[in-house]
C-alpha positions in Angstrom: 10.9 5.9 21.4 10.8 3.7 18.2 14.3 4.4 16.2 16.3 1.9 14.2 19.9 1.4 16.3 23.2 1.6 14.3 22.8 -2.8 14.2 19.3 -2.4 12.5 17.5 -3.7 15.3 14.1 -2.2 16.5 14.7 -3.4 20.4 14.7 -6.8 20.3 14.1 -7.5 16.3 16.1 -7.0 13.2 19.7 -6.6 12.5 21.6 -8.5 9.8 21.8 -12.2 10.0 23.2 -13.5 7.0 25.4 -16.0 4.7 29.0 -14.6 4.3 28.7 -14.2 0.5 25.9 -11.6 1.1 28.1 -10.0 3.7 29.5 -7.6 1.1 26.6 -6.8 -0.9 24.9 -6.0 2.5 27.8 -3.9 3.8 27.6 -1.5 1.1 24.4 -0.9 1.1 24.5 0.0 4.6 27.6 2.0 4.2 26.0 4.1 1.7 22.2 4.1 1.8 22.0 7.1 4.3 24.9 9.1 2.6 22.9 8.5 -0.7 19.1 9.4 0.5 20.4 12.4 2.3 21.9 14.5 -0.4 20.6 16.7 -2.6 21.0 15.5 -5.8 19.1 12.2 -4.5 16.2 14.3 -2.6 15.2 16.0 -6.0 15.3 13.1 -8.3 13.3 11.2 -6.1 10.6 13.6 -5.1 10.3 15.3 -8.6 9.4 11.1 -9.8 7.3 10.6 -6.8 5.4 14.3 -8.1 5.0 13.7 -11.8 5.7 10.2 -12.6 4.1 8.5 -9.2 1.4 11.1 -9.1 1.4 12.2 -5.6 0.7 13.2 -3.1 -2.3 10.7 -3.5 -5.7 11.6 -1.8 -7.0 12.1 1.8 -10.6 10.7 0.9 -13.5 10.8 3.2 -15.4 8.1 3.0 -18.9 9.2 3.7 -21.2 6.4 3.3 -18.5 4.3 5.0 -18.1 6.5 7.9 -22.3 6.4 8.4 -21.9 2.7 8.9 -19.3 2.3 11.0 -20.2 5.6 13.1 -16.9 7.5 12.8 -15.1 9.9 11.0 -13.2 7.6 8.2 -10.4 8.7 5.8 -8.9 6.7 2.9 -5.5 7.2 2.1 -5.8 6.3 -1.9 -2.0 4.4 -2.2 -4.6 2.5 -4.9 -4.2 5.8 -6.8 -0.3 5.5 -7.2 1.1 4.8 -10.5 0.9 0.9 -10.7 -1.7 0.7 -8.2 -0.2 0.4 -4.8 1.8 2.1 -2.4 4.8 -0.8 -3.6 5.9 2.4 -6.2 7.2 4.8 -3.5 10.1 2.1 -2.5 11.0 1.1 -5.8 11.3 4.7 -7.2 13.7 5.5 -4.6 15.6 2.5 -4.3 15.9 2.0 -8.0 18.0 5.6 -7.9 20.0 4.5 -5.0 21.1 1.6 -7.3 21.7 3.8 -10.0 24.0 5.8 -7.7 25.8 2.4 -6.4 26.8 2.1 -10.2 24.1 -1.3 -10.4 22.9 -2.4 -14.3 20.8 -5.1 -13.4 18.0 -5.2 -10.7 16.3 -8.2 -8.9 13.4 -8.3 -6.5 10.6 -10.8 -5.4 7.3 -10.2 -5.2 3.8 -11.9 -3.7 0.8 -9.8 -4.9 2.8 -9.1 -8.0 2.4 -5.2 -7.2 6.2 -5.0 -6.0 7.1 -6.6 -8.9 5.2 -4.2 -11.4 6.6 -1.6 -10.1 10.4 -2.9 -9.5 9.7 -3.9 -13.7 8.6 -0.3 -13.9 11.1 1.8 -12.5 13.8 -0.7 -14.4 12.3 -0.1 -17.7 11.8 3.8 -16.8 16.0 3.8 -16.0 16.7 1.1 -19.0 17.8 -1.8 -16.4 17.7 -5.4 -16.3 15.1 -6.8 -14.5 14.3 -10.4 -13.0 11.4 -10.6 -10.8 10.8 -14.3 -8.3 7.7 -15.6 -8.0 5.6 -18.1 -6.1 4.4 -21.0 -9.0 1.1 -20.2 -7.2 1.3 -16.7 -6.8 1.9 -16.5 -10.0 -1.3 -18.2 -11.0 -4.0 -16.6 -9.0 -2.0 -13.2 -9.8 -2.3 -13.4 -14.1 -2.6 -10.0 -14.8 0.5 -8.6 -12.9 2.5 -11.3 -14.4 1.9 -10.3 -17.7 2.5 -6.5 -16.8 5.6 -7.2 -16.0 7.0 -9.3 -18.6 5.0 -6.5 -21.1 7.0 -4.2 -19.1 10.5 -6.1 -19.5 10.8 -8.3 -16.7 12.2 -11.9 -16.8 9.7 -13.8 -14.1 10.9 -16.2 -12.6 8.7 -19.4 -10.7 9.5 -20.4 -7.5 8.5 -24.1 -7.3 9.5 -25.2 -3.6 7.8 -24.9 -0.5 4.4 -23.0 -0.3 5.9 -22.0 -3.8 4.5 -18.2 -2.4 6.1 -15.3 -1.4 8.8 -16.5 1.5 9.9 -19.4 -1.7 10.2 -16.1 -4.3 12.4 -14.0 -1.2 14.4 -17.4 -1.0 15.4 -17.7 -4.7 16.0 -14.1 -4.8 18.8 -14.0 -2.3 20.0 -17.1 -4.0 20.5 -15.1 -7.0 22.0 -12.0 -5.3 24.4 -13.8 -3.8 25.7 -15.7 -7.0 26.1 -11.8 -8.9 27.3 -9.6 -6.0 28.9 -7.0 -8.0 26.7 -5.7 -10.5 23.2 -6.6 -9.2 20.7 -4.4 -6.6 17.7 -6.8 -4.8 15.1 -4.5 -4.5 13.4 -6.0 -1.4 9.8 -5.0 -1.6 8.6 -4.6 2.1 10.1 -3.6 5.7 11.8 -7.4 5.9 15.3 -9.1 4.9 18.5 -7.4 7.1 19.9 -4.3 8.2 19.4 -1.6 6.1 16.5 -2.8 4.2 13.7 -2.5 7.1 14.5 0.9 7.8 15.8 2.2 4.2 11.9 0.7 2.5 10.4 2.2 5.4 11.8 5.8 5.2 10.6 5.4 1.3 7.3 4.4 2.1 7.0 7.2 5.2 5.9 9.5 2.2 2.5 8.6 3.0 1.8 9.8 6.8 3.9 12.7 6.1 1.3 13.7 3.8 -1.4 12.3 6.0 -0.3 14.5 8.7 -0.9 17.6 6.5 -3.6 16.9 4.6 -5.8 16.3 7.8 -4.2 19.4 8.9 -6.0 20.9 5.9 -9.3 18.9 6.2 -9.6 19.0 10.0 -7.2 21.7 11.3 -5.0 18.8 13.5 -2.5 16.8 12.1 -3.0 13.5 14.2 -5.6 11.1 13.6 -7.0 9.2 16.6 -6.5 6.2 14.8 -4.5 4.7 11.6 -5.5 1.4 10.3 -2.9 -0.8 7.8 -2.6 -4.0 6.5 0.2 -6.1 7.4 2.0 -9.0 5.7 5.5 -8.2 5.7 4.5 -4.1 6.3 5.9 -1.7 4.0 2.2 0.3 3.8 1.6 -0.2 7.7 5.3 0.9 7.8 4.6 3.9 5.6 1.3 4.7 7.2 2.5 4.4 11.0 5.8 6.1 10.8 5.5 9.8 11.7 2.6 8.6 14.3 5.3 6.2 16.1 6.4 8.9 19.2 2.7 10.2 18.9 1.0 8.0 21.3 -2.2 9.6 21.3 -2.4 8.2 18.0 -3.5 4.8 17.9 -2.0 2.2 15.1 -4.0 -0.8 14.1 -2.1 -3.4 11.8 -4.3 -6.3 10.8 -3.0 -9.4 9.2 -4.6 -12.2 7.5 -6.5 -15.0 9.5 -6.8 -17.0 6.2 -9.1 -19.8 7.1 -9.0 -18.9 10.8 -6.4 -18.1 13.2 -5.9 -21.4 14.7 -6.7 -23.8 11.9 -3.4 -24.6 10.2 -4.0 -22.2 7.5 -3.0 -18.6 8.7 -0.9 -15.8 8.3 -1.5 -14.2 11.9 2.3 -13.7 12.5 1.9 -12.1 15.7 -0.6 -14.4 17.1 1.2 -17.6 16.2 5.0 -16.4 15.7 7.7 -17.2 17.7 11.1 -14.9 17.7 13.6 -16.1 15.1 15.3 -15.1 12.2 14.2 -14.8 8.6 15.0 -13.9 5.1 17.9 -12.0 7.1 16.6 -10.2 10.2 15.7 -11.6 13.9 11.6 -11.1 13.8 8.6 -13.0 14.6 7.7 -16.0 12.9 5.6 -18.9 12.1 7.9 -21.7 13.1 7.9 -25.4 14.7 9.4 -26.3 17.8 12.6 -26.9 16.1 12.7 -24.0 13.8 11.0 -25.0 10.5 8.9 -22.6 9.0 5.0 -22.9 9.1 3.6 -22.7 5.6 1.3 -19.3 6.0 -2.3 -19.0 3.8 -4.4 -16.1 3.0 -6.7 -15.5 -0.1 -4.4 -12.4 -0.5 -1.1 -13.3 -2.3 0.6 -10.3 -0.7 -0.3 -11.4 3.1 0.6 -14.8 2.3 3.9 -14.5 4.7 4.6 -16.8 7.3 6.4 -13.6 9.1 6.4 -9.9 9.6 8.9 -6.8 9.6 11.2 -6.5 12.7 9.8 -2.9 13.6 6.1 -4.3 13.4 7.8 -7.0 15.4 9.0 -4.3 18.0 5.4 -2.5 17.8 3.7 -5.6 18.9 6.1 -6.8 21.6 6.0 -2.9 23.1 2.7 -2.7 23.3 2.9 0.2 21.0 0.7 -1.4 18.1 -2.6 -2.9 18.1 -3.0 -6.2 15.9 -5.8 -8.1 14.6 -6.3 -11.0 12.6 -9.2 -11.1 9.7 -10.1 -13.8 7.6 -10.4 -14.8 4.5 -14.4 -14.5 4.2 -14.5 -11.1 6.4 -12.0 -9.8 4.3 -13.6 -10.4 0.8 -17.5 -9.2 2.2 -15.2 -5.8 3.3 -13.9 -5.5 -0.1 -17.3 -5.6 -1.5 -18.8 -3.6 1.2 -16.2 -0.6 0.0 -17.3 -1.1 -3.5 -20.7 -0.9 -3.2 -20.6 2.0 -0.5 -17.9 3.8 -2.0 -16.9 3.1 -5.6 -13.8 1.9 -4.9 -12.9 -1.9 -5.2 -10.0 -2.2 -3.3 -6.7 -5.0 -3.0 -8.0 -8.0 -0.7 -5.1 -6.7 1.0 -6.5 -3.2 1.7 -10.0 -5.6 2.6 -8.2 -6.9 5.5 -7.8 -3.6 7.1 -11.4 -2.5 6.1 -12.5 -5.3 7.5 -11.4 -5.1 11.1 -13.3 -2.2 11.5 -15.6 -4.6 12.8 -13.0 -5.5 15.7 -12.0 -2.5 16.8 -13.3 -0.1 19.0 -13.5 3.3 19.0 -15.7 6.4 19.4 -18.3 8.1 17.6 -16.1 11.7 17.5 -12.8 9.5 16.7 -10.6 10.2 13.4 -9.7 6.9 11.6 -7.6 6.5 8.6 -7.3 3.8 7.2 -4.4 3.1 4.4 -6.0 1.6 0.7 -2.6 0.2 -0.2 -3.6 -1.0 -3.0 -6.6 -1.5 -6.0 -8.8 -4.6 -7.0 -7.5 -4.9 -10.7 -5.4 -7.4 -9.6 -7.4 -9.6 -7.8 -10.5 -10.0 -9.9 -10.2 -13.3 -10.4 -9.8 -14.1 -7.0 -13.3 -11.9 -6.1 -14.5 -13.7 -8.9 -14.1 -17.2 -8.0 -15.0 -16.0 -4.2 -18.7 -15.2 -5.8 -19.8 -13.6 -2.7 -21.5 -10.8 -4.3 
């Protein structure tokens, strides 16, 4: 059975390995969060702004012309319909009211893609709070747009100019900052990483989406349970979201694919699971990609928000079990997927969301077989990059 223990970890990975100045702002959280999400007043705030500000639930879509291709029965889950574009909203809607609750004024957060960072801007200026959003310099570069959505939004963003100056550099400077304002600040992480509560609490948000899986199937094919569920995975809040009402169903297969940048063994990778090691990051005891003597590996991938040199402790857990299948996808297959969906579909999605597209080249399955597959996110954001790609 796959359930968080009362130290955070998922088996082997995640529990709360950190500095003794976070120690407080990391207790309370963990003291609270549950009390918090469980009652009622909390329940109906959040699922009346997940109704009429979010817009969900967001659509089961079969994808017809896709499914003729690949020779199976394929659903979109259309997270790219959200408010904002991604799936990033559900987390941010719901921890932004925990922080309100926690008596926070002023939020900070990190983001790759730029989508968590949108919607952390977004739910700060819905609730009138301070925001400050880190950055990769990089990221911040190939991701234009979302930068200046969030600073039209209200966000001070931040660059993060050491390392990789990506995502892990932006999660670094964040807990810098939480750590130097302890009392009045919330870090709204943005995925299923950083320590104990934060895996499990940004899961739980983000489980919205195979709860209403489960029932809009139901509706569509009169069973609740795919035969398989395909996500992207960098750090995994939307394989997180996608898998987690499917994790004591083992009929159900789940499929996380991460990003093989320029291939999985050629120095520029993100394939966690394929080249990670157990240790601890950004907080929690996970899988990395790490030298002999501990030093990070700098990850790559064409997609900002799978540039992560690690991955979530419960996708950790998943792939040491046995209970999760994982792929790796590079940069090149993942872009022609992206395009693929366009033209067969309509729908240009996230070079995130490409990567999980994409492996359905990898993974095998039958003609009479159920797949959905999550579409965490939309292609606004990464024009440029499908642009400068010119594959099309």
């Amino acid at each position: 059975m796959i359930k968080v223990d009362e130290k955070g970890f998922y088996g082997k990975f995640g529990g709360a390995y950190i500095p003794e100045m976070l120690y407080p702002n990391v207790e309370e959280l963990k003291n609270n969060y549950e009390r918090i999400m469980e009652s009622e007043d909390f329940k109906k705030e959040f699922h009346s702004l997940l109704k009429d500000y979010v817009g969900r639930p967001t659509p089961l879509y079969f994808a017809e012309r896709l499914s003729n291709k690949y020779g199976a029965k394929i659903y979109l889950k259309r997270e790219d319909l959200c408010h904002t574009g991604a799936h990033k909203v559900n987390n941010t809607i719901g921890q932004i009211i925990l922080a309100k609750k926690l008596g926070k004024k002023r939020i900070i957060a990190e983001t790759g893609a730029g989508q968590h960072g949108v919607a952390t801007a977004t739910v700060c200026a819905l609730m009138g709070m301070d925001c400050t959003v880190y950055m990769g310099e990089i990221d911040m570069e190939r991701q234009k747009p979302n930068v200046e959505r969030m600073r039209i939004l209200g966000a001070k963003v931040v660059p993060a100019t050491s390392g990789s100056k990506t995502l892990k550099d932006a999660t670094n400077e964040a807990l810098r900052q939480w750590i130097s304002n302890p009392v009045d600040t919330h870090y709204i992480i943005g995925s299923v990483v950083g320590p104990h509560p934060y895996p499990e609490m940004v899961a739980r948000f983000q489980s919205v989406i195979s709860e209403e899986i489960k029932y809009q199937l139901k509706e569509k094919e009169g069973r609740e349970n795919p035969d398989l569920v395909i996500a992207c995975v960098g750090g995994g809040s939307n394989a997180a979201g996608a898998f987690y009402h499917y994790y004591n169903t083992p009929e159900v297969r789940l499929a996380a694919v991460e990003a093989g940048g320029l291939g999985v063994n050629s120095g520029k990778s993100a394939a966690t699971t394929a080249l990670g090691t157990p240790g601890v990051l950004h907080g929690s005891k996970t899988l990395l990609m790490q030298t002999e003597d501990g030093q990070v590996i700098e990850p790559h991938s064409i997609s900002a928000g799978l540039d992560y040199p690690g991955i979530g402790p419960v996708h950790a857990h998943l792939f040491d079990s046995g209970r999760g299948e994982f792929y790796a996808v590079d940069d090149e297959d993942a872009m022609k997927a992206g395009i693929e969906l366009s033209r067969l579909e309509g729908i240009i999605p996230a070079i995130e969301s490409a990567h999980a597209l994409s492996a359905l080249k990898q993974i095998k399955f039958d003609a009479s077989d159920i797949i959905v597959i999550n579409l965490s996110g939309r292609g606004d954001k990464d024009l440029d990059t499908y642009i400068k790609w010119g594959g099309y």
